[in-house]
C-alpha positions as CSV (number, residue, x, y, z in Angstrom):
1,X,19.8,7.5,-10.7
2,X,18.1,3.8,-11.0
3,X,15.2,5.3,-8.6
4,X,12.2,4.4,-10.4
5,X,14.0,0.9,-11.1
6,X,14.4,1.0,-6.9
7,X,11.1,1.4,-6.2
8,X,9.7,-1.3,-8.8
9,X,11.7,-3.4,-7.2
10,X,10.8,-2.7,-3.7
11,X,7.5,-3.0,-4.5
12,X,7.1,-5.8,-7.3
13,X,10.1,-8.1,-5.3
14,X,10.0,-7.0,-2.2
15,X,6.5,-6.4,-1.7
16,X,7.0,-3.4,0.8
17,X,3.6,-1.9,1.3
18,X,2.5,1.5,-0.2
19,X,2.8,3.1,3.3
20,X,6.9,2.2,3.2
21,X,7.0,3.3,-0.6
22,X,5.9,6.2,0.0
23,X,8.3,7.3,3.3
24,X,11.0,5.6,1.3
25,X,10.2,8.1,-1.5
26,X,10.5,11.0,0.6
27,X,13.4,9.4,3.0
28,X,15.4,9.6,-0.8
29,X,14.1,12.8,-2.1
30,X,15.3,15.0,1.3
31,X,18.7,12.7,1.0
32,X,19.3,14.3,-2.7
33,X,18.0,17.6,-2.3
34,X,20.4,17.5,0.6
35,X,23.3,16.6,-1.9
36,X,22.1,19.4,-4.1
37,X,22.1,21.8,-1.5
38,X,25.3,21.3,0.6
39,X,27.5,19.9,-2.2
40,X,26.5,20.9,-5.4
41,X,26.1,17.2,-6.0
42,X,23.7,15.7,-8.5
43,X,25.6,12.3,-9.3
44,X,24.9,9.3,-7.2
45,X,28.3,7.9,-8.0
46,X,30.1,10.5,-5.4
47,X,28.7,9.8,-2.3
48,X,31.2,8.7,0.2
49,X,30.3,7.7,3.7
50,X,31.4,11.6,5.1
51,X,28.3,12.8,2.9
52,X,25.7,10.6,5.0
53,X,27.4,10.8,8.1
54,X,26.9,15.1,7.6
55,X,23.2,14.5,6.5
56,X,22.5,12.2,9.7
57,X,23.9,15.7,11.8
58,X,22.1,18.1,10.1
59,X,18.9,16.1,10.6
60,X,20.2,15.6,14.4
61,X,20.4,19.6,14.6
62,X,17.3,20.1,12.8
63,X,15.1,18.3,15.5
64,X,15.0,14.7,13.8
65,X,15.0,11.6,16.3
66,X,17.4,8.9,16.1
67,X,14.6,6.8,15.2
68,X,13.8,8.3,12.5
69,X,17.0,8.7,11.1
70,X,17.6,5.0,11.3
71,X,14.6,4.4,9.5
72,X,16.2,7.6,6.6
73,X,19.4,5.0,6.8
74,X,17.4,1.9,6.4
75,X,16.1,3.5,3.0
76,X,19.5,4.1,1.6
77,X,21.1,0.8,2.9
78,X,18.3,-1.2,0.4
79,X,19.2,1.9,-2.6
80,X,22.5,2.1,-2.9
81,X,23.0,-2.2,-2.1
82,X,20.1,-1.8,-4.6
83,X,23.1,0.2,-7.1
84,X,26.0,-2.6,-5.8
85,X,24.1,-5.4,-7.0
86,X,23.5,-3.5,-10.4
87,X,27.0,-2.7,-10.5
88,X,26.0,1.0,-10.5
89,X,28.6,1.9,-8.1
90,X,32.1,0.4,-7.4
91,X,31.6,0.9,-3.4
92,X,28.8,1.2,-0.7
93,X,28.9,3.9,1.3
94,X,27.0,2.7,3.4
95,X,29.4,0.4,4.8
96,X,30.7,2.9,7.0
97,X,27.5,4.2,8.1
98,X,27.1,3.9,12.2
99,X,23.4,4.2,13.1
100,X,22.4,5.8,15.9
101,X,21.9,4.2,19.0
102,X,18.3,3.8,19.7
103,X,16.0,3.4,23.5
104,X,13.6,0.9,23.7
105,X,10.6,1.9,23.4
106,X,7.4,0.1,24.8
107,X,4.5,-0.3,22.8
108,X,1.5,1.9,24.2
109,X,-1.2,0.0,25.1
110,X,-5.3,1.1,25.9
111,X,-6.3,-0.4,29.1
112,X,-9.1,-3.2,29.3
113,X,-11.2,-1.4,31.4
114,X,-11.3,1.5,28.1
115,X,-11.7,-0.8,26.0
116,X,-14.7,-2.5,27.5
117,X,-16.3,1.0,28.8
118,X,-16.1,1.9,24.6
119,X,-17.3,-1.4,23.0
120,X,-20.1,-1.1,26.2
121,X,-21.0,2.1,26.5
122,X,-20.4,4.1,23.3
123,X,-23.3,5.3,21.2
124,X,-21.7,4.1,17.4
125,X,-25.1,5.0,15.6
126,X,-27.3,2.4,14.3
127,X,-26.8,3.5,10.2
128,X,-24.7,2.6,8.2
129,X,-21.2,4.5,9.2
130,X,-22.2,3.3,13.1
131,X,-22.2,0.0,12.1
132,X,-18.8,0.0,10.0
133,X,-16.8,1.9,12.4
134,X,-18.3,-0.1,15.4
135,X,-16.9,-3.5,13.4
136,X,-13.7,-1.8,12.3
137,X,-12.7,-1.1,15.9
138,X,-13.9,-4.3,17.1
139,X,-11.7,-6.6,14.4
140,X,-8.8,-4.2,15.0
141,X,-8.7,-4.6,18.4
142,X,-10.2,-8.7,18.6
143,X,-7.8,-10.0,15.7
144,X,-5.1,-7.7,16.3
145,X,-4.5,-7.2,12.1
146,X,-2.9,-4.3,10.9
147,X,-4.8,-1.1,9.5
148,X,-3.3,-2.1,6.0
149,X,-4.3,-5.5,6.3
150,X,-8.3,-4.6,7.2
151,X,-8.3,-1.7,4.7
152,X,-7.1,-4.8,2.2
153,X,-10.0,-7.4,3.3
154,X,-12.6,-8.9,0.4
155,X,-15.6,-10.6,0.8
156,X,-13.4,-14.0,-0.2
157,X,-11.0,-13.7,2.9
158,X,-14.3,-14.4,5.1
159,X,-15.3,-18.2,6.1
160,X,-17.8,-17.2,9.2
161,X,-19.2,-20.9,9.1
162,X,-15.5,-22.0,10.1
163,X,-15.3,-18.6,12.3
164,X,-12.0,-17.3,10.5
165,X,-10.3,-14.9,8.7
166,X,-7.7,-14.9,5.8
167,X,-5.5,-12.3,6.2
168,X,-2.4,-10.6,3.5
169,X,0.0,-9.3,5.5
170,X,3.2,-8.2,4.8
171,X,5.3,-9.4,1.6
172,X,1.9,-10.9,0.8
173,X,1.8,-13.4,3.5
174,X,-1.1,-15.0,4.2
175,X,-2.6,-16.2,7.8
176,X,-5.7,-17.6,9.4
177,X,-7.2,-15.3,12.1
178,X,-9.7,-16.9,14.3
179,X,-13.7,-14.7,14.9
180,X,-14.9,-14.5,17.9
181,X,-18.9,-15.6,17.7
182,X,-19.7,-12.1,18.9
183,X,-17.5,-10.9,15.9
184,X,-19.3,-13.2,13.2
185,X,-22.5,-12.0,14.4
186,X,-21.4,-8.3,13.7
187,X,-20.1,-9.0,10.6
188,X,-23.4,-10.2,9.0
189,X,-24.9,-7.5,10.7
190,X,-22.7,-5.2,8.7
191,X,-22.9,-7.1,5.4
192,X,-26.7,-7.0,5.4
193,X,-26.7,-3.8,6.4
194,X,-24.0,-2.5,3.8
195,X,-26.0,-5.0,0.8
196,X,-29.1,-2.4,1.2
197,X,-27.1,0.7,1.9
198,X,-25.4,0.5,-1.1
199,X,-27.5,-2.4,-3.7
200,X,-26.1,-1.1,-6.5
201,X,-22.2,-1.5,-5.3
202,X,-20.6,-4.7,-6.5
203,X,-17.1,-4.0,-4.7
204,X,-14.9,-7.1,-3.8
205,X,-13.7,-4.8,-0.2
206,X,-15.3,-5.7,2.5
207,X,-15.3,-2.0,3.7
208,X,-16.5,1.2,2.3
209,X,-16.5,4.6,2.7
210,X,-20.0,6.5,3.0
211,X,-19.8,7.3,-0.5
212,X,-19.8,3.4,-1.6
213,X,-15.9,3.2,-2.3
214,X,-12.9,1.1,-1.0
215,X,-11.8,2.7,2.5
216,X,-8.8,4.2,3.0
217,X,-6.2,3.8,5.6
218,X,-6.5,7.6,6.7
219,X,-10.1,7.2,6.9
220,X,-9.9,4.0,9.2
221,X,-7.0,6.1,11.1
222,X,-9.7,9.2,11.3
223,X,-12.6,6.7,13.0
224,X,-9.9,4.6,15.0
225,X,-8.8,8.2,16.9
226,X,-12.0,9.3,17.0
227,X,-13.2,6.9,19.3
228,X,-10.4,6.2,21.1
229,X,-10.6,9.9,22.4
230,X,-13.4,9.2,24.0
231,X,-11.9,6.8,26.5
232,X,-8.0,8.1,26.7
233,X,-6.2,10.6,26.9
234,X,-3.2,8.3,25.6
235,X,-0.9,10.7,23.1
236,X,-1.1,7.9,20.8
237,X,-4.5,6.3,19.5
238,X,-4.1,4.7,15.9
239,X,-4.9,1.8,14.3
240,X,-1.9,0.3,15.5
241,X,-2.3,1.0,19.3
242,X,-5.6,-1.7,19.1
243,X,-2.9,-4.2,18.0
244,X,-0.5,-3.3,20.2
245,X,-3.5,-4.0,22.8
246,X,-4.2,-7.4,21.6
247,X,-1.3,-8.7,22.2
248,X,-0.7,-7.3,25.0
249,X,-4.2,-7.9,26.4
250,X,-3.5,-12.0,25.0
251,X,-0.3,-11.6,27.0
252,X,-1.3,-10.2,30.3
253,X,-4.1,-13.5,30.6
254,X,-1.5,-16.0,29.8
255,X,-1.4,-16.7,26.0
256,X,1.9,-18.4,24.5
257,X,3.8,-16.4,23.0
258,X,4.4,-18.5,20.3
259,X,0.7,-18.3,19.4
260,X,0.4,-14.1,19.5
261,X,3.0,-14.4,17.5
262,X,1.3,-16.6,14.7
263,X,-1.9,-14.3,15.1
264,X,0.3,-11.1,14.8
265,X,1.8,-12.3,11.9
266,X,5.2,-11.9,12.8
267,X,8.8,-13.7,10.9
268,X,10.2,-13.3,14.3
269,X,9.6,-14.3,17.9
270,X,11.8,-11.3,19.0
271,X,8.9,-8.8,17.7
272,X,6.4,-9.8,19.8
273,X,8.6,-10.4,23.3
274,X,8.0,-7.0,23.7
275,X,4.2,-7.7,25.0
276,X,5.9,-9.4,27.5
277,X,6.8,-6.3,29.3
278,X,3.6,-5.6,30.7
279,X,2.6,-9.1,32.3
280,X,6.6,-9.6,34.0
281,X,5.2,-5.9,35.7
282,X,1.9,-7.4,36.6
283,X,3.7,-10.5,37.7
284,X,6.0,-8.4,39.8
285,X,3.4,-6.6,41.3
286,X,1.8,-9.3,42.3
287,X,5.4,-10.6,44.0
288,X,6.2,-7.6,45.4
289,X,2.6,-7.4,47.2
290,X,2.6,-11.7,48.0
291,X,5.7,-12.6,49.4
292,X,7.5,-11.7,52.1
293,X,10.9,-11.6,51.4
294,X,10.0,-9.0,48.3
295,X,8.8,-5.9,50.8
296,X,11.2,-3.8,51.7
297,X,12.7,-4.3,55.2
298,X,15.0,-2.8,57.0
299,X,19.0,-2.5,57.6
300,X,20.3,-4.4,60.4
């Protein structure tokens, strides 16, 4: 009921990103196909908190983590408050909906040395697709913007004379992202290079595929592993792992935190305390190993 309506408004007033719409979609779709299944249910109006409550265990004993069951829960908290505010349904259900608990869970990070041995050492190619992924790789990990956000960058978001970037993030935000010289140098390298590889493309994107179209996020995801295999063995190695390493890599050599969270993009100082972590285990290295009341001694 109303779910076409939801997802307009998600994405029109709420500007959730395609990636969200799209788990939202299916988050919904298992929900009523559960419904249909187990209860013979097909009308939204029925569903009492018992009927979530015996979906989140039968996703529990079908393998599903707590994490991802909170974010299945997060999807119908916004639908059927979605339904209240239309006056849909009398009650919420959700309202007596207990998440489950989830541990924290550190961001993984690639290691400095890595990524200095890749931007180094690795052969990219000198044509066209070298050059692309070679940049792709170097603004995801020196800018720390989100695969959504690069995929989404135009020729107009640019100022290299000023050595920043403009960047949409999420809900449509916008943010200034300082270049580093190195970076600017790279990009006109790539623009050049992508004006005579492709004269007769007039796209707005900034990247494109081999075939002269706007780049996808799977394809960025594709490159992004791909050469991040060749210097970890980390089990994760998306898009999203470079960022993670930003901050992280900002963190560990002192930055405010305040600041990485400006260049993140974040609404929230509590998103990006997690970079923390690594530096207060650096730090307490560095005690443990310095002063003398930190070793270890022995029992009187």
């Amino acid at each position: 009921m109303k779910q076409h309506l939801f997802f307009q408004y998600l994405e029109l007033e709420k500007r959730y990103s395609p990636h969200t719409l799209k788990a939202y979609q299916t988050d919904l779709s298992q929900f009523f196909l559960f419904l249909q299944k187990t209860y013979e249910m097909t009308d939204v109006r029925q569903v009492k908190h018992t009927h979530v409550r015996s979906w989140m265990v039968d996703l529990l004993d079908n393998g599903v983590g707590p994490r991802s069951i909170n974010r299945k829960l997060s999807c119908l908290k916004s639908y059927f408050k979605f339904l209240r505010k239309r006056k849909e349904i009398e009650t919420n259900p959700m309202a007596r909906v207990i998440a489950p608990k989830v541990g924290k869970r550190l961001p993984q990070v690639i290691g400095e040395k890595q990524m200095s041995f890749l931007f180094g050492n690795v052969d990219f190619g000198s044509g066209y697709n070298g050059l692309r992924n070679k940049l792709i790789l170097e603004l995801l990990y020196c800018t720390g913007i989100r695969c959504s956000e690069l995929v989404g960058l135009q020729h107009a978001d640019l100022d290299l004379d000023a050595l920043q970037l403009k960047v949409k993030g999420k809900g449509n935000k916008e943010r200034l992202v300082p270049l580093a010289p190195h970076l600017v140098q790279l990009l006109k390298d790539y623009i050049d290079l992508k004006d005579r590889t492709f004269p007769e493309v007039a796209s707005q994107f900034l990247f494109l595929s081999d075939k002269g179209q706007a780049i996808t996020s799977s394809q960025v995801y594709k490159i992004v592993r791909r050469y991040l295999s060749l210097v970890t063995t980390a089990d994760q190695r998306s898009p999203h792992v470079l960022r993670h390493s930003f901050a992280t890599h900002l963190s560990n050599h002192g930055a405010d935190l305040n600041a990485i969270k400006e260049l993140l993009g974040h609404s929230s100082l509590a998103a990006t305390q997690v970079y923390t972590h690594n530096s207060i285990e650096k730090l307490r290295k560095v005690y443990e190993q310095a002063h003398p009341k930190a070793k270890s001694q022995p029992i009187p």
